[in-house]
C-alpha positions, 0 to 999 in steps of 0.5 A, spaced: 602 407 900 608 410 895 608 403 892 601 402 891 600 408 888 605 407 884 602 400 882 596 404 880 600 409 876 603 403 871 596 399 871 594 405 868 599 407 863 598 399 861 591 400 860 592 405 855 598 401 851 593 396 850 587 401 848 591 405 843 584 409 840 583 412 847 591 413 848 590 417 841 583 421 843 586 422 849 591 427 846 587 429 840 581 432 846 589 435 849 591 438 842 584 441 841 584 445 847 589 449 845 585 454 841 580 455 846 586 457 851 588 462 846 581 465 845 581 466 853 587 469 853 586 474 847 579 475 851 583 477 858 588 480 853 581 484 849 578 486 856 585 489 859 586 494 852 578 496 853 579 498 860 585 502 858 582 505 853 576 507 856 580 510 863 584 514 858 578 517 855 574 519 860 581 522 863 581 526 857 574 528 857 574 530 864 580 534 863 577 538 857 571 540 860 575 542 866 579 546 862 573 549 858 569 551 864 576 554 867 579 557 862 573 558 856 567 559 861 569 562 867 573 567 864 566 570 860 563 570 866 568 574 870 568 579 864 561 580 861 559 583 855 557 580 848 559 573 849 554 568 854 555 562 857 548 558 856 545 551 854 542 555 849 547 558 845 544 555 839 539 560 840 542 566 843 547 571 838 553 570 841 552 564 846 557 558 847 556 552 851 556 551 858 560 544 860 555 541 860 551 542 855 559 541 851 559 534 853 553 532 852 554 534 844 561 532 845 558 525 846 554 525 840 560 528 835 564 523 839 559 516 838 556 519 831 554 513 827 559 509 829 558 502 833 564 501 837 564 508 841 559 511 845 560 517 850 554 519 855 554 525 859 547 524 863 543 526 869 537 522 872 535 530 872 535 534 866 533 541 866 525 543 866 525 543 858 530 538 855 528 531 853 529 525 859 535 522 859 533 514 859 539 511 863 541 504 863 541 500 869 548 500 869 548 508 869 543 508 874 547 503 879 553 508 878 549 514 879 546 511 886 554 508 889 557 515 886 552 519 890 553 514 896 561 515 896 561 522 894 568 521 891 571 525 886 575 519 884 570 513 884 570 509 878 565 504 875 567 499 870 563 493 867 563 488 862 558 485 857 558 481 850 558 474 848 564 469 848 565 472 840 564 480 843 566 484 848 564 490 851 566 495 856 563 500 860 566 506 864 563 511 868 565 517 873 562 521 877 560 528 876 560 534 881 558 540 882 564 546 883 563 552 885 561 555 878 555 549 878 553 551 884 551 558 882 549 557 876 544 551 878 541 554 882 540 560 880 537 558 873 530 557 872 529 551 868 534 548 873 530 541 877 533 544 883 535 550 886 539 546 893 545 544 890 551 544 895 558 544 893 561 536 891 553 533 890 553 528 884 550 531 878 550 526 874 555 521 871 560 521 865 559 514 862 564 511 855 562 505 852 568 501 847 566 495 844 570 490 840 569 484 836 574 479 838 573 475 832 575 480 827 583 479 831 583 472 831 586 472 823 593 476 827 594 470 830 595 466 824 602 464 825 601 462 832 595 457 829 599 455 823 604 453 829 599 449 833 598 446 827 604 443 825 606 443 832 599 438 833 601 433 827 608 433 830 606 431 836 601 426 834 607 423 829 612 423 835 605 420 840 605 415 835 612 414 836 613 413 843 607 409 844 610 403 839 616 403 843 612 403 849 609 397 847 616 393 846 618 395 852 612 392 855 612 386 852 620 387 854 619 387 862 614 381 862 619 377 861 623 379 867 617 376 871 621 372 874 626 378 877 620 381 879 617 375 884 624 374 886 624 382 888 617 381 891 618 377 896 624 381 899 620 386 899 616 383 904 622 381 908 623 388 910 622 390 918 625 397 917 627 403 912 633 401 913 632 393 912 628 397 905 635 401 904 639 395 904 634 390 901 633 394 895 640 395 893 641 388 893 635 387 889 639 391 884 645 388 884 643 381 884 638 384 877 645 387 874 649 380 876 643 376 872 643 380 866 651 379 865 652 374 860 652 366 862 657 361 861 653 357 857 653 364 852 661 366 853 662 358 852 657 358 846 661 362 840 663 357 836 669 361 834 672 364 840 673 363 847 672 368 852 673 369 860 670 374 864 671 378 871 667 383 874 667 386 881 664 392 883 667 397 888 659 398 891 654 393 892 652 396 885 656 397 880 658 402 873 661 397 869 658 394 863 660 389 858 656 383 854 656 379 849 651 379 844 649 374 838 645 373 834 645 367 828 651 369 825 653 376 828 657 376 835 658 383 838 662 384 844 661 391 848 665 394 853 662 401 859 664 405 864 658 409 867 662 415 871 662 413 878 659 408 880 653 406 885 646 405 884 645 410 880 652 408 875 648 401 875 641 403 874 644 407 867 648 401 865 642 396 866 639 402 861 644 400 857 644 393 857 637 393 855 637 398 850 644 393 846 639 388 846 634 390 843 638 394 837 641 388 837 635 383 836 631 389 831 636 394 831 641 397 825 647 392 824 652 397 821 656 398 827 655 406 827 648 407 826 648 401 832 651 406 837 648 412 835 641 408 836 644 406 843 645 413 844 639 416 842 635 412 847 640 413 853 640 421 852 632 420 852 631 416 859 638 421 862 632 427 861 627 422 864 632 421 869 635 428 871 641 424 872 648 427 869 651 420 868 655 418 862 659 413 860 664 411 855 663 405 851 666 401 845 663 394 842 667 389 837 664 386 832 667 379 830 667 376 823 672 372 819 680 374 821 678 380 823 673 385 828 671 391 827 671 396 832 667 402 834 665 407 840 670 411 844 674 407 851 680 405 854 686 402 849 684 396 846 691 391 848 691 386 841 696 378 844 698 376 837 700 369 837 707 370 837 707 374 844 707 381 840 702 385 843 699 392 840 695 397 843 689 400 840 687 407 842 680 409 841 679 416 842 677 418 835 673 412 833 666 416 838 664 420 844 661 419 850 654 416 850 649 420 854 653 427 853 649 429 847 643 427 842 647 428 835 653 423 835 653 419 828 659 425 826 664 423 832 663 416 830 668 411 826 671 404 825 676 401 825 678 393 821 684 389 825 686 383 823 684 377 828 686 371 827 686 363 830 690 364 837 690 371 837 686 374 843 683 381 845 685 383 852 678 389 854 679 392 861 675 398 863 679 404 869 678 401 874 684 396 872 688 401 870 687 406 876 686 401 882 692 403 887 698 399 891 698 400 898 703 407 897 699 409 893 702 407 886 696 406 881 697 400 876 697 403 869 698 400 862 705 398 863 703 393 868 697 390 865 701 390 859 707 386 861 702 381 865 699 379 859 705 378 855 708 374 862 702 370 862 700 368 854 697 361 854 693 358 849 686 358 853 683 365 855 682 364 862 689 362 864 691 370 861 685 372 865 687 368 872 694 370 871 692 378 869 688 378 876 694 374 880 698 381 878 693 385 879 690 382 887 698 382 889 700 389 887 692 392 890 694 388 896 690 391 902 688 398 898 681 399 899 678 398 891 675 405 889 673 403 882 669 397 879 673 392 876 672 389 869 677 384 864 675 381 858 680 376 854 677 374 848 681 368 843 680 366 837 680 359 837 
């Protein structure tokens, strides 16, 4: 089912690389969503600063007029004299406000001629000669639910506005205290004389309204940086869709592999049969990939003999020789560890060398900054924390050009002298980091008819004897210099002898890879 599934997901993705313009709509309609997303955001982030503002509001307001009957009107009622406490101070020498009649004029000072806020102090019962107050249904329905729950605390809070607006409004209840109570009822324009101590005389109702409109230009820098980041996107879009395609049209030539990967799945009986099979597979695609004797044997110049055996079913070790018309490079790698995931990454590697190869830069250290560039992309991909070391040489007239960063390089001149050549300085791990090109460097050696060039990668030199002795530099270098010969794979057959006889029956912990190159 997983493999269908999967089979589904590249059929669809194949789909899109074929239709370039549906890919691009695709990704434009996903940019254009941006803004939209901002706007919804900037609309919750304007719904939560109006409710905030509108809450503290009403709790200030609340707290004045509790303070001005307390301490303003309470106090002019406990000592009467010339100052009176009435609706209709205006008209009475010596009149003040009651709380009510302070909110209700408050609200006007506080709204004015202003259109983003209001404050209402209203009641569906105002006293006999006062003008009705008209409240909305929003009032209206806060009113019955405050007389309902009769709860001092009880707030209700609306929303209402376009997709460019918002408006929000808050309303409390008002209770009637003890002063109220007597007041009230004693009064003879009140429109009832029943009141009891906590009935709702009517409510406190703010209204803040905000433009969203107004704030968008605050977010310039963060559209700016949409719109640079949307034409980067496109550009880095188009980009991978180029290299997609060439790795489609890379993938269909290994058709046959996967025929024959095909049929071993149906092959399978259990998990475990899968397991085994799988890996098999891998290791037979790793096997095929490794240059032919037709290619070691078609260099026109030079004769190559080489040996690789993984310590597992699949191996970490790479090398490959490479030739286009006139151009002969020869690289040689060690993913660290080793096992599907170390063969998997060489694979990339190898994949990765051709291609640079057949269409890349021909300067030695732009060829492996390229090389690193794509193997940190697929690492990322990946999730992996494999790297590797790897160093390749390029063959001209007399001479070879060395780049990358591995093992020593052992130079058998033809007279028996042996030179050992350190890599260290000439690059750095590839997949480590993106930026290498400062870390790399060549070096030119002469090469000339019957020299050869002896490549190795640790599991050579760290394979162990049976007491624990581990083969070393030393060793491999006397074995070179005591089997000299004028064919490259008599020096390789002879290195190999020495290298079997001193493992002996050790178990081997590392791949094994030897290369002997001689210029003929």
């Amino acid at each position: 089912m997983q493999q269908i599934k999967r089979r589904r997901v590249d059929r669809f993705w194949l789909t899109l690389i074929e239709r370039p313009a549906v890919f691009l709509l695709l990704v434009v309609a996903g940019l254009a969503l941006l803004p939209v997303a901002v706007w919804l955001d900037l609309r919750a982030i304007s719904d939560a600063s109006l409710q905030s503002q509108a809450v503290d509001l009403d709790h200030a307001i609340s707290k004045i007029r509790t303070y001005y009957a307390r301490n303003v009107v309470a106090r002019v009622l406990s000592n009467p004299g010339t100052v009176t406490p009435t609706h209709e101070y205006h008209d009475t020498p010596g009149g003040i406000p009651i709380p009510a009649t302070l909110s209700i004029e408050l609200g006007e000072v506080i709204g004015g001629n202003a259109g983003n806020l209001k404050y209402r102090f209203v009641s569906d019962l105002p006293f006999k000669e006062r003008q009705s107050h008209d409240l909305s249904t929003f009032e209206q329905t806060a009113l019955a639910d405050f007389r309902k729950s009769r709860d001092p605390e009880d707030v209700v809070i609306g929303y209402a506005g376009s997709f460019f607006d918002r408006k929000i409004q808050i309303a409390s209840p008002v209770m009637m205290g003890e002063a109220c109570v007597s007041c009230h009822n004693s009064h003879p324009q009140s429109p009832k004389t029943d009141w009891t101590l906590g009935d709702v005389r009517g409510i406190q109702a703010i209204t803040i309204s905000q433009p969203i409109a107004a704030n968008l230009w605050s977010f310039k820098f963060l559209l700016l940086y949409f719109a640079g980041a949307g034409a980067v996107g496109a550009a880095v879009t188009g980009l991978q869709w180029h290299q997609a395609t060439r790795f489609h049209k890379m993938n269909i030539n290994l058709g046959q592999a996967n025929t024959e990967i095909a049929k071993l799945n149906e092959q399978l009986t259990s998990e475990n049969l899968r397991l085994g099979a799988e890996i098999e597979v891998a290791r037979r695609i790793q096997m095929m990939v490794l240059p032919t004797k037709d290619e070691l044997g078609g260099i026109h110049e030079l004769e190559i003999a080489a040996f690789m055996e993984p310590a597992d079913e699949v191996g970490g070790d790479y090398y490959d020789v490479l030739q286009l018309d006139d151009r002969v490079k020869i690289g040689i790698g060690d993913v660290t560890g080793h096992g599907l995931e170390s063969g998997v990454l060489m694979l990339m590697v190898q994949s990765i060398a051709v291609a640079l190869q057949e269409r890349g830069p021909s300067d030695p250290r732009q060829f492996l900054v390229a090389l690193n560039t794509a193997v940190c992309r697929n690492i990322k991909r990946t999730k992996t924390d494999k790297h590797l070391t790897l160093s390749f040489l390029d063959f001209e007239a007399n001479k070879v050009t060395l780049s990358g960063q591995h093992e020593e390089l052992i130079i058998l001149k033809e007279n028996g002298h042996c030179e050992i050549v350190d890599t260290v300085d000439l690059g750095f791990p590839i997949g480590l980091d993106e930026d290498i090109e400062p870390f790399i460097k060549t070096r030119e050696l002469p090469f000339g008819p019957g020299d050869m060039i002896i490549l190795y990668t640790d599991g050579v030199t760290e394979a162990e004897s049976p007491d624990g002795q581990l083969y070393g530099l030393d060793r491999l270098v006397d074995s070179v210099r005591k089997h000299h010969a004028p064919k490259a794979s008599r020096v390789l057959e002879g290195v190999l002898g020495d290298l079997k006889a001193h493992i002996s029956t050790q178990t081997v912990h590392d791949d094994i890879t030897l290369l002997v190159i001689r210029h003929k």
